[in-house]
C-alpha positions in Angstrom: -1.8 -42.0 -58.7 -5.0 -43.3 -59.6 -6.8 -43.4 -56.1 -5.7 -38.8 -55.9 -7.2 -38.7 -59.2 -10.6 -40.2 -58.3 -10.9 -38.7 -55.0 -10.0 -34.9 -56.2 -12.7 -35.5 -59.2 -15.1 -36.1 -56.5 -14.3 -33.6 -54.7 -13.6 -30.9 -57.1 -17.2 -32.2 -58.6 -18.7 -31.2 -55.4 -17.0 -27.7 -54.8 -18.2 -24.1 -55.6 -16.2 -23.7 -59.6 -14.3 -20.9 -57.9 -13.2 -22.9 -55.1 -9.4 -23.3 -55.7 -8.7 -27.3 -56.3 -7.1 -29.3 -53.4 -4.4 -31.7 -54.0 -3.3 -35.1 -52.8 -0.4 -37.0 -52.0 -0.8 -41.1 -51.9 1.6 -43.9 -52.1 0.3 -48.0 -51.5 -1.0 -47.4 -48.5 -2.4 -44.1 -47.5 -3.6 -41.2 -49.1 -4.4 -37.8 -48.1 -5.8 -34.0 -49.8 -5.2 -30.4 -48.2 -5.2 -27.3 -49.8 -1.4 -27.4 -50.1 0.6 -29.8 -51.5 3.3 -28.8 -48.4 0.4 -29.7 -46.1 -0.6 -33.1 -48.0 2.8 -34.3 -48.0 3.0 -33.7 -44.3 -0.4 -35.5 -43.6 1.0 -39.0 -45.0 4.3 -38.2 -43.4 2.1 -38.4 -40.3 0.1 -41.7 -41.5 3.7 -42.9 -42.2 4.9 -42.1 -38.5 1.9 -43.4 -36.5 1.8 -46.5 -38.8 5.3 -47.6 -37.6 5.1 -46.7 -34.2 1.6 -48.8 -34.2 3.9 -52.1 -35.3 6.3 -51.1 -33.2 3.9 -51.2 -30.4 1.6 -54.1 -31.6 3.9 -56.2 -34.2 1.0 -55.2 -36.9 0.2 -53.5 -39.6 -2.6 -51.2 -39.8 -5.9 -50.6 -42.4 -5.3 -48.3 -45.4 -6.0 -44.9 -44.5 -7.0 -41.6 -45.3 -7.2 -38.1 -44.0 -8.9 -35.2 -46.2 -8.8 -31.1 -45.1 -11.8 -30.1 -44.3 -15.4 -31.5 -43.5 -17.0 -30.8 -46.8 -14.2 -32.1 -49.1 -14.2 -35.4 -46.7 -18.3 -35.3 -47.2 -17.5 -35.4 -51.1 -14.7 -38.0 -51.2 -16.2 -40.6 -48.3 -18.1 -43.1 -50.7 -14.5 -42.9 -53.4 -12.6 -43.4 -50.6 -14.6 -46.7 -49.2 -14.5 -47.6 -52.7 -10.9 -47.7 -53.2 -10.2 -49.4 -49.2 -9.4 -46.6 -47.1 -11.4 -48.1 -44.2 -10.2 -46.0 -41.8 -10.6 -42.6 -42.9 -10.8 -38.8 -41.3 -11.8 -35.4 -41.8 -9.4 -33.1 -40.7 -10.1 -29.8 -39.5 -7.3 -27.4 -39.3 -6.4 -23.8 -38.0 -7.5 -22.1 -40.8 -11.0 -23.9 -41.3 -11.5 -23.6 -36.9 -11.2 -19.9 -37.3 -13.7 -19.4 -40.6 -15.9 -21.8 -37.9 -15.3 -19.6 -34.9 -15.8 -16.1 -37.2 -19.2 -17.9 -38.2 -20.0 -18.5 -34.6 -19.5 -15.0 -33.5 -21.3 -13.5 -37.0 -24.4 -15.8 -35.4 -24.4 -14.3 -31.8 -24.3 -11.2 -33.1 -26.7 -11.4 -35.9 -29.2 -13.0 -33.3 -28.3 -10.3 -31.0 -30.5 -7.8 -33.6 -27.3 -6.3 -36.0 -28.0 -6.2 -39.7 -25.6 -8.6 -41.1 -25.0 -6.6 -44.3 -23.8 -4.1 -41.9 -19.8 -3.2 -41.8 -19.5 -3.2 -38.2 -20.6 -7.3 -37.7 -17.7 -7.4 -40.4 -15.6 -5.2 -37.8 -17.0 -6.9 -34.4 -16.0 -10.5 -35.7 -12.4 -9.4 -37.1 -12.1 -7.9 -33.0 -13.4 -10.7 -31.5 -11.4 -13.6 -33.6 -8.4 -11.7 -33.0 -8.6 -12.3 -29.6 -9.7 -15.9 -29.3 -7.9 -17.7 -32.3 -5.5 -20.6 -31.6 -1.9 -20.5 -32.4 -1.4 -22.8 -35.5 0.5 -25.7 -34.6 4.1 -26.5 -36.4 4.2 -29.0 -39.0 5.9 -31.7 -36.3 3.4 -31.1 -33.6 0.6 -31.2 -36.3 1.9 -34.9 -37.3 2.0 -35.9 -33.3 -1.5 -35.0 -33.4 -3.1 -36.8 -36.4 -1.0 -39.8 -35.6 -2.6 -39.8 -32.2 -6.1 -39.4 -33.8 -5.3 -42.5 -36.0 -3.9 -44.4 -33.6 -8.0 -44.1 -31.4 -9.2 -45.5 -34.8 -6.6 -48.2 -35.9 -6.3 -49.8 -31.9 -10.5 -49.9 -31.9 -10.6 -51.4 -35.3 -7.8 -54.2 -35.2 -6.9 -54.4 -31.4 -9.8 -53.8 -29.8 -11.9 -55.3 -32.7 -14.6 -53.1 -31.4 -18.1 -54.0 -32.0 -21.5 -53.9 -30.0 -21.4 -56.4 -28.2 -17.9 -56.0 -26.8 -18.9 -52.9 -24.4 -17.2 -53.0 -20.8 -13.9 -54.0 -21.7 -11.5 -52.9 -18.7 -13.6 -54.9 -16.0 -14.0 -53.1 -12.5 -11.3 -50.3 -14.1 -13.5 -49.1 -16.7 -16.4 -46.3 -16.3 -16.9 -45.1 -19.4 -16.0 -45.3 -23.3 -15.2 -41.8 -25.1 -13.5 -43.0 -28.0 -14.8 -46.3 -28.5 -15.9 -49.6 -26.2 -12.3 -49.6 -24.5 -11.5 -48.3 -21.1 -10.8 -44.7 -21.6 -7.0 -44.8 -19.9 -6.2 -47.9 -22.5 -7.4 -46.3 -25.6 -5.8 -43.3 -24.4 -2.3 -44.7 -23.4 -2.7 -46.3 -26.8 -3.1 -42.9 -28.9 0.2 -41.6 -27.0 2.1 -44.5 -28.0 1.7 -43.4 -31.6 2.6 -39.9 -30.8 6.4 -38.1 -32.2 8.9 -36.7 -29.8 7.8 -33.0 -29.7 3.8 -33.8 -28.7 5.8 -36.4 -26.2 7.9 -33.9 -24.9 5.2 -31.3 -24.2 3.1 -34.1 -22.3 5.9 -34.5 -20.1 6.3 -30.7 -19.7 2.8 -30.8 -18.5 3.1 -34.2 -16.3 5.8 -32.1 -14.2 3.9 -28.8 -14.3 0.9 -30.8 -12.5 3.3 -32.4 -10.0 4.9 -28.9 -9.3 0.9 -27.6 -8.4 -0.3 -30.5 -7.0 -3.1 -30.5 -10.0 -2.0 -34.2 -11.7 -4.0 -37.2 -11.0 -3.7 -40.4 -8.7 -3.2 -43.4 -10.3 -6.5 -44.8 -9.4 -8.1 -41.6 -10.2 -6.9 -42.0 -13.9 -8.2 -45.5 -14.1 -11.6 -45.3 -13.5 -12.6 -41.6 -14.2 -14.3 -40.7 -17.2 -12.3 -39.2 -20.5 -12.5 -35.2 -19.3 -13.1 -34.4 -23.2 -16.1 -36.7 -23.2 -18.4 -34.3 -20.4 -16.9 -31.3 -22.3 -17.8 -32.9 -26.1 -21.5 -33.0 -24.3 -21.6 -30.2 -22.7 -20.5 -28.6 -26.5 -22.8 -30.2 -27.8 -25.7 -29.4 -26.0 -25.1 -25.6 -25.8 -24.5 -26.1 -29.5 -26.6 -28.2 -31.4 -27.6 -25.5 -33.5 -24.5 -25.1 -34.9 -23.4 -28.8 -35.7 -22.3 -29.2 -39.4 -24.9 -30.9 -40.9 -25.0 -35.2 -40.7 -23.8 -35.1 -44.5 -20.2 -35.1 -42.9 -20.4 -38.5 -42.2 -18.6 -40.8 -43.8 -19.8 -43.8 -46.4 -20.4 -47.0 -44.8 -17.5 -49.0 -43.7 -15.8 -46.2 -43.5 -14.0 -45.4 -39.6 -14.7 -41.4 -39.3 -15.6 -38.2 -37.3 -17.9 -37.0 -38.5 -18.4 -33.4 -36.7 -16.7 -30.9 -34.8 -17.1 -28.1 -32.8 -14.3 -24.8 -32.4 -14.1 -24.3 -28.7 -11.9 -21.4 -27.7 -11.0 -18.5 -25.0 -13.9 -18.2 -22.2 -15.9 -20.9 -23.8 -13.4 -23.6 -23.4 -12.3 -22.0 -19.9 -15.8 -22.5 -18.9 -16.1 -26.0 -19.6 -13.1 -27.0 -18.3 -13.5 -25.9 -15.1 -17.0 -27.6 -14.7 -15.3 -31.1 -15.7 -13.8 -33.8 -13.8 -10.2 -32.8 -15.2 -8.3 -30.6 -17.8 -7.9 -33.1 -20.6 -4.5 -32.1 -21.0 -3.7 -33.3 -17.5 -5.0 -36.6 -18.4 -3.6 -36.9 -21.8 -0.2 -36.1 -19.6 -1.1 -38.7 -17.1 -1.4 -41.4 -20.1 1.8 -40.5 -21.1 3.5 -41.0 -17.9 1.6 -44.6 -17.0 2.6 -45.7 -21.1 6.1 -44.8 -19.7 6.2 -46.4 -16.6 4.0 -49.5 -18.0 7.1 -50.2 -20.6 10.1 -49.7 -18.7 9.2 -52.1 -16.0 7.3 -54.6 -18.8 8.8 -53.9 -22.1 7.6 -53.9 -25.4 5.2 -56.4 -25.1 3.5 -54.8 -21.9 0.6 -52.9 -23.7 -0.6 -55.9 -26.3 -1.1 -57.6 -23.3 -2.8 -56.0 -21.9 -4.7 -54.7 -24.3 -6.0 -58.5 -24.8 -7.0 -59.1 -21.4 -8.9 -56.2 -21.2 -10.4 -57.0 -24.5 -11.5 -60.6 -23.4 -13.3 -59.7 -20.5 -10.8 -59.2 -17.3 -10.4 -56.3 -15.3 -6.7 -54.3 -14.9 -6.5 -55.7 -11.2 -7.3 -59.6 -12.6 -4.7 -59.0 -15.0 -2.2 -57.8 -12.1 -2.8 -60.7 -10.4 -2.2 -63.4 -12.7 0.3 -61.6 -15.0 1.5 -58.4 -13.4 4.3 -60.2 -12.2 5.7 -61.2 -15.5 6.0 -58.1 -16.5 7.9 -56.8 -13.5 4.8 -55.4 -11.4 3.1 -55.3 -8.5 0.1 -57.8 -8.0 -2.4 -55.8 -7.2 -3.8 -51.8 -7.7 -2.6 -50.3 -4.4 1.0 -51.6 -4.4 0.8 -50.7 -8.5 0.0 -46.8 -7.2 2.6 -47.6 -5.3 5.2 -48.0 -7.3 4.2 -45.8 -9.8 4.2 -42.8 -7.0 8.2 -43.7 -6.4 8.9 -43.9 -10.1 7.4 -40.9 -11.0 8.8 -39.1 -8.0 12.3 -39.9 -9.5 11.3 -38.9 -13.2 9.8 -35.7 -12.5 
């Protein structure tokens, strides 16, 4: 198709000439470039996936989107891809490119430590030390869950949420804070999940009853007002870390919805700052799971658009409970809501 052939030129254009070329895999509606064309073909199968389940969920479509491999390729290809109406595009960092991060993390610490870095042995030290806090690589299914959960952040901020400046406490009395955008963290996180396939669903609920079974989940009126856990940890990181931050550059063109930096965080490191927060964020990505569960089989379908726009025009969770909680087969108010959420997870778990 036309819109690969612009965005590899662009790319390729950009690259070292002994860089081998990416490839792509389009169709009318989203595009995406990886090394592989196995790997391409499973990113728009996972554009595909998360753009059903978001008209499942919402009754609309979504913005034409992109995903590229790799921050420097995305860097290259962000002004072609704004060009050609991806608005809603993302860099995607995968296994391979966080452990050449991570080995160039560890080749720092212990150049700064005083080693030559010509020498063999920093060659040897970082092999030792990667071996030992590298991440599994994540199957092709669960790697789909995951991107369509990253799109889902952007595409519920950009034509839910409508998110703009002046539309910053959403979620009324329930809302603290705003990691992924100016929505209540629990919403925008309820609303990633939605868009999420069965094998990332089935290891949330794996982990909803593994908190139960050590009394480590959280209360239901815990989960609606706390911060986003990943949020204190992303500052933390960031702060410890500045040095290391890919360069701006990364960002992407203007109109174009992107991250634009990351950050490998592994073994002791991410141990460390996950104690010191609020919550593991895999606790509360569980947690979101469970409420999007229990939300839709008391209210249906229609349960998280409406919400969604009450939140979004200016009322609180508990105003909504009040004047349409009912409707929807729920309790009237927040305590009777935790509740009733306390017996029905009681019986699921």
């Amino acid at each position: 198709m036309l819109g690969c052939d612009i965005i590899l030129a662009a790319i390729i254009a950009a690259s070292p000439a002994d860089d081998a070329p990416p490839v792509c895999a389009a169709n009318d509606w989203s595009l995406a470039v990886a090394r592989t064309q196995a790997t391409a073909d499973n990113y728009l199968l996972a554009l595909e996936e998360g753009r059903d389940r978001f008209r499942t969920v919402f009754g609309q479509d979504t913005p034409r989107s992109a995903i590229v491999q790799g921050n420097a390729a995305f860097a290259s290809a962000s002004a072609s891809l704004t060009e050609l109406g991806y608005s809603s595009a993302l860099p995607w960092i995968d296994h391979q490119e966080q452990n050449e991060m991570m080995a160039e993390q560890i080749r720092n610490q212990i150049v700064s430590a005083g080693a030559d870095p010509d020498s063999p042995s920093v060659a040897a030290q970082i092999d030792q030390i990667l071996s030992g806090r590298a991440s599994e690589a994540p199957t092709p299914e669960m790697e789909r869950g995951i991107l369509s959960h990253e799109f889902g952040h952007i595409w519920f901020l950009l034509e839910i949420w409508q998110d703009d400046a002046t539309n910053s406490q959403g979620g009324g009395a329930s809302s603290s804070s705003h990691y992924g955008g100016s929505a209540a963290d629990w919403l925008d996180e309820m609303v990633a999940v939605a868009l999420e396939n069965e094998e990332l669903t089935d290891s949330r609920w794996q982990r909803l009853r593994q908190d139960n079974e050590n009394d480590d989940g959280l209360a239901l009126s815990q989960f609606f007002t706390m911060q986003h856990p990943s949020a204190a940890i992303a500052r933390q990181v960031a702060s410890a870390r500045v040095g290391e931050m890919p360069p701006p550059g990364v960002a992407g063109a203007e109109g174009t919805q992107a991250v634009t930096r990351a950050v490998v965080l592994t073994g002791a490191d991410a141990r460390r700052v996950i104690a010191n927060s609020e919550s593991n964020p895999l606790t509360y990505y569980a947690m979101a799971r469970g409420m999007l569960d229990y939300l839709q089989e008391r209210g249906g379908d229609g349960i998280l658009p409406a919400i969604s726009t009450a939140l979004r025009n200016g009322s609180s969770l508990e105003d909504w409970l009040a004047s349409d909680g009912t409707r929807f087969n729920l309790p009237g108010d927040m305590p009777a809501l935790e509740a009733d959420w306390n017996d029905w997870i009681a019986n699921k778990i």
